[in-house]
N, C-alpha and C positions, 0 to 999 in steps of 0.2 A: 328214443329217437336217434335216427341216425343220420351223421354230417357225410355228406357227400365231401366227394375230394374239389366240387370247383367252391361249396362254403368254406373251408381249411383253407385253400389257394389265397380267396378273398380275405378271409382272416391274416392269415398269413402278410398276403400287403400292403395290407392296413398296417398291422405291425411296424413293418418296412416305410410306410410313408409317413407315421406319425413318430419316430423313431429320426428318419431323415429330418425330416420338419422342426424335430426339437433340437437337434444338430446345428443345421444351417439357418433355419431365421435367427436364433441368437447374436452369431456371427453378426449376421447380416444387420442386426440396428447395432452392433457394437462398430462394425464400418460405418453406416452411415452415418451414425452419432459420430465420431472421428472427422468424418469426412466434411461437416461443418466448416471446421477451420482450416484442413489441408486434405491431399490425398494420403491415407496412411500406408498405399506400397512406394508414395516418390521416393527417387533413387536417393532423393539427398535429403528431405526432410519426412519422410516415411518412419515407418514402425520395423524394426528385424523380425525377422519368424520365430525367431522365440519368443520374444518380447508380445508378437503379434498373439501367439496362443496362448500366451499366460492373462494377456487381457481380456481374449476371447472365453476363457474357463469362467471369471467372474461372473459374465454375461449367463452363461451353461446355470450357474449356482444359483443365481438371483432370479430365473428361469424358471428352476426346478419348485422353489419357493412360492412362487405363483402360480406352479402348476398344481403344488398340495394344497395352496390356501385356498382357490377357488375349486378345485376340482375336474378343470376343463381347461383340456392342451392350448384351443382355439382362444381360452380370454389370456390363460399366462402368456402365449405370444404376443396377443395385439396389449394387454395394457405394458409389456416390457417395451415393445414399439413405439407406446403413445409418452412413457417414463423418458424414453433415450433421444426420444425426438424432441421435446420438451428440454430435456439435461441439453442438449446438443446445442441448439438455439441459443439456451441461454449461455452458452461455454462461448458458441461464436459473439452474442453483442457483447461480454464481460470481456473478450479479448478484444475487441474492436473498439470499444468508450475506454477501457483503462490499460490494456496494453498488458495486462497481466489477464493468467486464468483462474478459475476459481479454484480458491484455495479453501481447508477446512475452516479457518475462522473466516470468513467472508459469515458465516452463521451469523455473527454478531453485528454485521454490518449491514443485514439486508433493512433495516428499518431507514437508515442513511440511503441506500443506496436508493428506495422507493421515494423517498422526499425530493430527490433532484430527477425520477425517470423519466418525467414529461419534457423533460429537455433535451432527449436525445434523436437523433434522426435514425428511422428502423425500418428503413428499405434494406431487401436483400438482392445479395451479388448473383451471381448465376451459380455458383458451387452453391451458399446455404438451398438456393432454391433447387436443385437438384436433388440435396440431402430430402428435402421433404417432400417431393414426387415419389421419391425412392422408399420414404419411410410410408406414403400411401398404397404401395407397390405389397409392401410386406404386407402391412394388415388386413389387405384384400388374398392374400396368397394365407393368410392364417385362417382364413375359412376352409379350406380343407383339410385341416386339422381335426380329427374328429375321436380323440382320445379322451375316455370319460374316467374317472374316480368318482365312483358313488358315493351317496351323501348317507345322511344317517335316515331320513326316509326312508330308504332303501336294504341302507345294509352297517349296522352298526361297528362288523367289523373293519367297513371300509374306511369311517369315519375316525376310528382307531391309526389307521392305516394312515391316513391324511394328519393326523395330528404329529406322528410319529414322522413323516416327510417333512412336516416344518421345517420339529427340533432339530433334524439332520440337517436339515439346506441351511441352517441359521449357524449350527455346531459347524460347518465345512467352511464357512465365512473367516471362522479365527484362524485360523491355521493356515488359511490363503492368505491373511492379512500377515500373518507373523514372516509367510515365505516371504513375500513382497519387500517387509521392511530388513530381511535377512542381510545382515555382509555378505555372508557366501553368495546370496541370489545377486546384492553388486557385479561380485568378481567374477564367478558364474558365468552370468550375461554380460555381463559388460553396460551395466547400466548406467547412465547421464543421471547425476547424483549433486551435480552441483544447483544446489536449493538456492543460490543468489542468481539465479537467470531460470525462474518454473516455467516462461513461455518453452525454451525449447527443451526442458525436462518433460512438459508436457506433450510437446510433442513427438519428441521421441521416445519416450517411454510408452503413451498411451495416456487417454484423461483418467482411467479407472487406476492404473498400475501408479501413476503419480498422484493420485489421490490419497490412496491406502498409504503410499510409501510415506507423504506429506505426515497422516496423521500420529504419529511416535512424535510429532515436535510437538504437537499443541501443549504439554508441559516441560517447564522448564527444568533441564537436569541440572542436581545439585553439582559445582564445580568437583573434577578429583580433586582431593587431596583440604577442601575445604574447611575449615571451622570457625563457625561465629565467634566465638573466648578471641581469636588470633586475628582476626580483622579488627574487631574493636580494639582492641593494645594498638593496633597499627592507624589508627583513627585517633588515638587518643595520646597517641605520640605529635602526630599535627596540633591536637588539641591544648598544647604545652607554649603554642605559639599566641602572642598577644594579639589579641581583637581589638586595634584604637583605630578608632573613629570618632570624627566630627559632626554630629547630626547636622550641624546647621552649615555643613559644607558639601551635603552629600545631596548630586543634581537627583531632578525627575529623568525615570526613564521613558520612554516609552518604543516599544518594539509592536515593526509594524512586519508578519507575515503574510505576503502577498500572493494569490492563489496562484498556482501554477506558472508563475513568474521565472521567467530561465532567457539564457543567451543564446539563440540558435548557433550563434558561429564558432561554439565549443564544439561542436559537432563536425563541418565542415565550413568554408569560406563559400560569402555570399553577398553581392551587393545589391541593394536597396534607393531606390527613387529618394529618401530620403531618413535620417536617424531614427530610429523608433525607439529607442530609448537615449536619447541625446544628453539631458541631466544626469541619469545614473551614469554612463561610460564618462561625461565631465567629473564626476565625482571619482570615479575612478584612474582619472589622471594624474596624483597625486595633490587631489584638491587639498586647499588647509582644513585643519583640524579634524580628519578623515581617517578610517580604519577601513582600507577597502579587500577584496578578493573574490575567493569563488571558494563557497560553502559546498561540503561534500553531504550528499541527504544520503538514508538507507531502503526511499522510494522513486517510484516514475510513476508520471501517468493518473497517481491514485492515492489514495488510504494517508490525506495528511492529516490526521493528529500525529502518525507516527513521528514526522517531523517537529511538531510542538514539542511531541514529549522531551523528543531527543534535545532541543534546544532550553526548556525549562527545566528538566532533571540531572543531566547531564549525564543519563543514562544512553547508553547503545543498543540500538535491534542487532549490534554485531551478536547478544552473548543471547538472543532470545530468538523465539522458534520464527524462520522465514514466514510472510506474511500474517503475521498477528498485528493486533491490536490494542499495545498495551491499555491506553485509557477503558477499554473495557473490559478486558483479560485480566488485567494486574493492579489497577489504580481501583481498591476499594476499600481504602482508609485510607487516613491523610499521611499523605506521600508528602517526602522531601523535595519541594523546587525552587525554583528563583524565587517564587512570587513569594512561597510560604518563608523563605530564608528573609525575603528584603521586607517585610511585614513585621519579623521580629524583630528588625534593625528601625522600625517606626514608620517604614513606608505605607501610604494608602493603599491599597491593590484594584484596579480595575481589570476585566475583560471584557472584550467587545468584539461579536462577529454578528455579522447583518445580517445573518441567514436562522434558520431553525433551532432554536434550543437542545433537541432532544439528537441534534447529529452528532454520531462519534461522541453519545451520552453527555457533552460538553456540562450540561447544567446539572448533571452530576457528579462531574469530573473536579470540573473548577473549583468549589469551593474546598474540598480536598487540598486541592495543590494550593490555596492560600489565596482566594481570590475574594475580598469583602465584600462586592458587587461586580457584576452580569450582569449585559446587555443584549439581547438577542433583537429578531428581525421584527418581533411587535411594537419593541421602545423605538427601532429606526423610523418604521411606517406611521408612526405616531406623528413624526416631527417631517413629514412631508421632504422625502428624501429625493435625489435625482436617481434613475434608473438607465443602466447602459444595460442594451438586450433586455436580460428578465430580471436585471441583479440589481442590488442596488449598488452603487458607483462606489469608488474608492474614493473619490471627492467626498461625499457623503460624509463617509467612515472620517474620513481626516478631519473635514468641521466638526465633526461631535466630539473626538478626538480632542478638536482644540476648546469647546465650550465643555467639555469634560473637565480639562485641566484647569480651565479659567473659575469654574464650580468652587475646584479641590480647593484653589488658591483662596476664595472667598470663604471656605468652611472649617481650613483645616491650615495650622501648621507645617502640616507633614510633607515631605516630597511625596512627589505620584507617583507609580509604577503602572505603566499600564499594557496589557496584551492584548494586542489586535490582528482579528483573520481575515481580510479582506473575500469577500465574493465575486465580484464585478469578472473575472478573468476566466471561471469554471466555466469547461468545457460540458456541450457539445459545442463548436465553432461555425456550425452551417445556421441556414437561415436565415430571412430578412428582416430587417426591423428600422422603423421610420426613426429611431430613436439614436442607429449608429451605421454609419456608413463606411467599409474599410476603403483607406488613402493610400497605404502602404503597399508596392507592387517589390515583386524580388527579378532581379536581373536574368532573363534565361529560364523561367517559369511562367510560360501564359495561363491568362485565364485567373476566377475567382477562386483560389486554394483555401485550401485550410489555415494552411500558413500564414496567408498574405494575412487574411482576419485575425490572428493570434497576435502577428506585429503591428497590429493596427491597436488592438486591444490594448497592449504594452504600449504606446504609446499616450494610448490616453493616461493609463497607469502611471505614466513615468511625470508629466505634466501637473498631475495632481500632485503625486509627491514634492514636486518640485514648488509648488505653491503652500504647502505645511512645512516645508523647510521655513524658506521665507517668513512665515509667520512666527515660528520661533529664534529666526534671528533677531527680533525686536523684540523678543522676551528676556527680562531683566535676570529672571533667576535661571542658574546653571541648569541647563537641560543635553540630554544625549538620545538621539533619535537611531534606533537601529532597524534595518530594513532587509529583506532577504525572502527568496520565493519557497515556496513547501517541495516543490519540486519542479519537473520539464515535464511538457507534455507528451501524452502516449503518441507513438510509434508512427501511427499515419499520419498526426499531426506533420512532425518534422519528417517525414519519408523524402519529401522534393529535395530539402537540404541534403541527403546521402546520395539522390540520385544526379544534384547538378556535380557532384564530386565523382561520378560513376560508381555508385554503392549502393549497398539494400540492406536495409536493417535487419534483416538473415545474415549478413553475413562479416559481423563487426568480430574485431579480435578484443582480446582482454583489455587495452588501454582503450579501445575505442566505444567497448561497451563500460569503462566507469565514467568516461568522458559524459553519459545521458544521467548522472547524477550530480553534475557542478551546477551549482545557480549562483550567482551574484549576490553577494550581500555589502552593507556597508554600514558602517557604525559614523554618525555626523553628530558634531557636536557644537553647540550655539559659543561654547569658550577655548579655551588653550590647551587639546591634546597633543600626544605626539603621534605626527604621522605615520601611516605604513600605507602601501598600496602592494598587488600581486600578494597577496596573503591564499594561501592553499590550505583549508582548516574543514572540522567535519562540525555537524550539527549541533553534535554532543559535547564539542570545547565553548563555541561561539555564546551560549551563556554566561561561562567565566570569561570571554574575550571583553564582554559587554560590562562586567562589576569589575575588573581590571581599568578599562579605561576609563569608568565611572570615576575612582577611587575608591571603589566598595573594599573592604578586607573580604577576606575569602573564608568559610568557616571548615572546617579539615577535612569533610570532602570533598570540595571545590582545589584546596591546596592539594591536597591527594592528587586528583585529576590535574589540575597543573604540572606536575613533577610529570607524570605519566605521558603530559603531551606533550613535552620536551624529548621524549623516545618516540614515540607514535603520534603527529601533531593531525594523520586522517586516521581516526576508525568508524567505519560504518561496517553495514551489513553486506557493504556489494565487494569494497576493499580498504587494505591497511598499508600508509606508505609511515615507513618508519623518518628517522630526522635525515639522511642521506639519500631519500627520494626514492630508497628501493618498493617498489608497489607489487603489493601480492593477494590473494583472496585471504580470508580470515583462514579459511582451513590451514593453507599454505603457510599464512605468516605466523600461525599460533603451533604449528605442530610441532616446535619444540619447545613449549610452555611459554613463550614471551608476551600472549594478551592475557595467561594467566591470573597474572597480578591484579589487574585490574576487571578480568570477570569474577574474581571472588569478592573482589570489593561492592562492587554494584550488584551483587547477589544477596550481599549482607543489605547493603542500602536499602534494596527495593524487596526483599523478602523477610528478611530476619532482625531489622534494625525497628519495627513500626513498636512496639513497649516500648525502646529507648525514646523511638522521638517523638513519640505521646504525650 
């Protein structure tokens, strides 16, 4: 039989249209996917044309992949369409509730992240809703798509053929990955590489190209120059030093982390109708018997166990992969912390957070780090709690708090220790509820903000605290209460504060973006410390700040870390200011080996030291 030349023509542009088609739709949901969160050609926060086509290749690979699995041009378009529209979505609300993008361990958090979703407000702006007009746009444009790869029905060598299209589209995947995470592809392009700020890595790189690059960190590299024999000598050189103590002079602790708890006016100046935190700033006047300042975190917005960690272990996210999760990354045997350390010294150990057991694996975390007993949100609803919004109140938390301690005292010789994670303050911040009405208005911002309810929140928070105080000043036995937020809330929270200053949180410099990681803390004591106020310290010292002003002795990595924060008194994950105030990022501050010393020590700690302290 013979083809006419107008069949060949048609054949011919068919070719040609399914060829085009496999080209440009990819592009096109890797824009619109993009387009979620900003436009990826804006002149200032856009994608480069390199950058723009190395994003766009993934799209082409992950394409082709769908086009062998299924067999048919028209479904690996639309379900890449239905994948990117979907990934998009969720890239815009994960950046919009936490301020951050998804990063590769977020894996581990999606069961946390599902237990609080019902709280968030999930109207879209006019960009995401364009994105998905645009992503309805493609998928009706993939029916003329009409490219087939026969099945085995048909034709066995095609199935052959299709099996072998796979292995290739999966095989092309490594090697894009390896380009992505290349130095040369850095310097190359000119790639935005700093991993302490992913929102605008993400978006100028692309969500796929920071993705890939992202994942080389999810394991922790072993320190150069590292070995366990030579840490331990250097451990056991502290360990030469005398442990005296008086049990029966050593107070209860209790430390209270309070969610999302921060100062706005670190950020910029602002006045208020009236104090919304009026106790805590009194306390930080250089009230008596007070340890007051501004705790430096290695999060915003999101992911606090990270900050637990850093404050019970005395470990840093400086020396571990950007947005992980230790407690469920790294915490799986019994890890060295405060709790496990003040438990060998005879203390009780309690924790207590009102919310979910199973968030940030908590109730299989804790008894690891040294906790004899766990409270979650069952035991609180038991005992008929009060409720601000949907949470249950930090009033709450602090009476149980005090009939906790009042328990210990009736059961037990031992002093208390106890750790508590406040709920009452977790965002989302919209909504109405008969249960909390916000008071607090900010000067030169009309209307019901975000804000305005965050300082209203704080305020209640501040009030309760100030009523647990109270109660333990009329507590006979030596007690020390310390207090401090997990972090500052995300970005559109405080957006109004940058813009009564004329700014946008787009467009902060280096001090101004570590400035969104200070929160307040304060260490108060029922007897005779010695004072300090303006104290400048990061997460991962304020543990030992806290058995320092106890009178606790300190066991040789605690002393360790001492010596270390007399050179370096901030290290977090965002920056490092040494003792002469000089402030620089970890890259920066370590590139001549000076956080060395102390990442091979917490490398031993937390990876190589678990036989020793078994």
């Amino acid at each position: 039989m013979k083809v006419s030349v107008t069949d060949s023509s048609k054949k011919c542009l068919g070719w040609v249209k399914n060829i085009l088609l496999l080209l440009i739709i990819p592009f096109l949901s890797f824009y619109c996917m993009e387009y979620f969160i900003r436009d990826p050609w804006d002149e200032k926060w856009g994608i480069k044309l390199s950058l723009l086509i190395i994003n766009a290749l993934f799209f082409e690979i992950f394409n082709l992949l769908l086009l062998f699995l299924t067999g048919r041009l028209r479904w690996s378009l639309r379900i890449e369409a239905v994948l990117m529209c979907f990934l998009g979505l969720l890239e815009y609300y994960v950046q919009r509730f936490r301020g951050k993008p998804i990063l590769p361990w977020d894996i581990f958090s999606v069961s946390t992240a599902a237990s609080v979703a019902n709280n968030y407000d999930y109207s879209l702006d006019k960009r995401a809703i364009t994105a998905l007009i645009c992503f309805l746009v493609i998928i009706v444009i993939a029916q003329f798509a009409d490219l087939k790869i026969t099945g085995i029905k048909e034709n066995k060598k095609a199935l052959a053929i299709r099996a072998a299209g796979v292995v290739l589209s999966i095989i092309l995947i490594f090697p894009y990955a390896k380009f992505c995470q290349a130095e040369s592809t850095i310097k190359k392009y000119k790639v935005y590489d700093k991993l302490f700020t992913p929102t605008t890595m993400t978006w100028r790189d692309g969500v796929a190209f920071a993705f890939i690059y992202e994942l080389q960190f999810m394991q922790v590299q072993t320190p150069a120059g590292y070995s366990q024999a030579e840490e331990k000598k250097i451990l056991d050189g502290y360990s030469d030093l005398p442990l005296d103590y008086d049990m029966n002079d050593l107070p209860n602790i209790i430390v209270v982390m309070n969610e999302a708890f921060a100062d706005p006016q670190v950020l910029a100046p602002f006045t208020t109708n009236e104090d919304y935190m009026p106790f805590i700033h009194s306390l930080q006047n250089n009230a008596e018997n007070t340890i007051s300042g501004y705790m430096n975190t290695s999060i915003v917005g999101g992911n606090t166990p990270n900050t637990e960690f850093e404050f019970l272990t005395g470990n840093s996210l400086a020396f571990l992969p950007e947005g992980c999760i230790p407690y469920q990354q790294f915490v799986n045997s019994k890890t060295d912390s405060m709790a496990n350390y003040l438990k060998s010294l005879g203390y009780n150990t309690l924790a207590m957070h009102p919310y979910k057991a199973t968030g940030w694996d908590r109730d299989r975390v804790y008894p690891l780090l040294g906790f004899d007993d766990m409270h979650f949100l069952d035991y609180f609803e038991s005992r008929n709690p009060k409720y601000i919004r949907d949470y249950i109140s930090d009033e709450s938390l602090y009476k149980q708090i005090e009939e906790e301690f009042e328990k210990n005292n009736e059961n037990s010789d031992a002093p208390f220790f106890s750790f508590n994670v406040t709920m009452q303050n977790h965002s989302e911040y919209s909504g109405e509820f008969d249960n909390f009405k916000p008071d607090i208005t900010i000067d030169g911002i009309e209307g019901d903000k975000l804000i305005t309810r965050y300082l209203s929140l704080e305020k209640i928070s501040d009030a309760a605290f100030k009523d647990m105080v109270e109660y333990f000043k009329n507590v006979d036995e030596k007690t020390i209460i310390v207090f401090f937020g997990d972090h500052q809330p995300t970005d559109y929270v405080v957006e109004p504060v940058w813009n009564l200053a004329g700014k946008k949180g787009s467009d902060l410099n280096f001090k101004e973006t570590t400035d969104r990681y200070r929160v307040p803390f304060i260490i108060w004591a029922n007897y005779d410390i010695e004072e300090r106020s303006g104290v400048e310290i990061s997460a991962n010292y304020l543990g030992n700040l806290t058995l320092t002003a106890a009178g606790v002795p300190l066991d040789p990595y605690r002393r360790f870390l001492n010596d270390f924060s007399k050179k370096y008194p901030v290290v977090s994950s965002i920056h490092v200011t040494d003792s002469e105030g000089n402030d620089g990022s970890v890259k920066e501050t370590g590139s001549d080996g000076s956080l060395t010393e102390y990442e091979k020590m917490q490398y031993y700690e937390l990876f190589n030291d678990k036989d020793d302290y078994e």
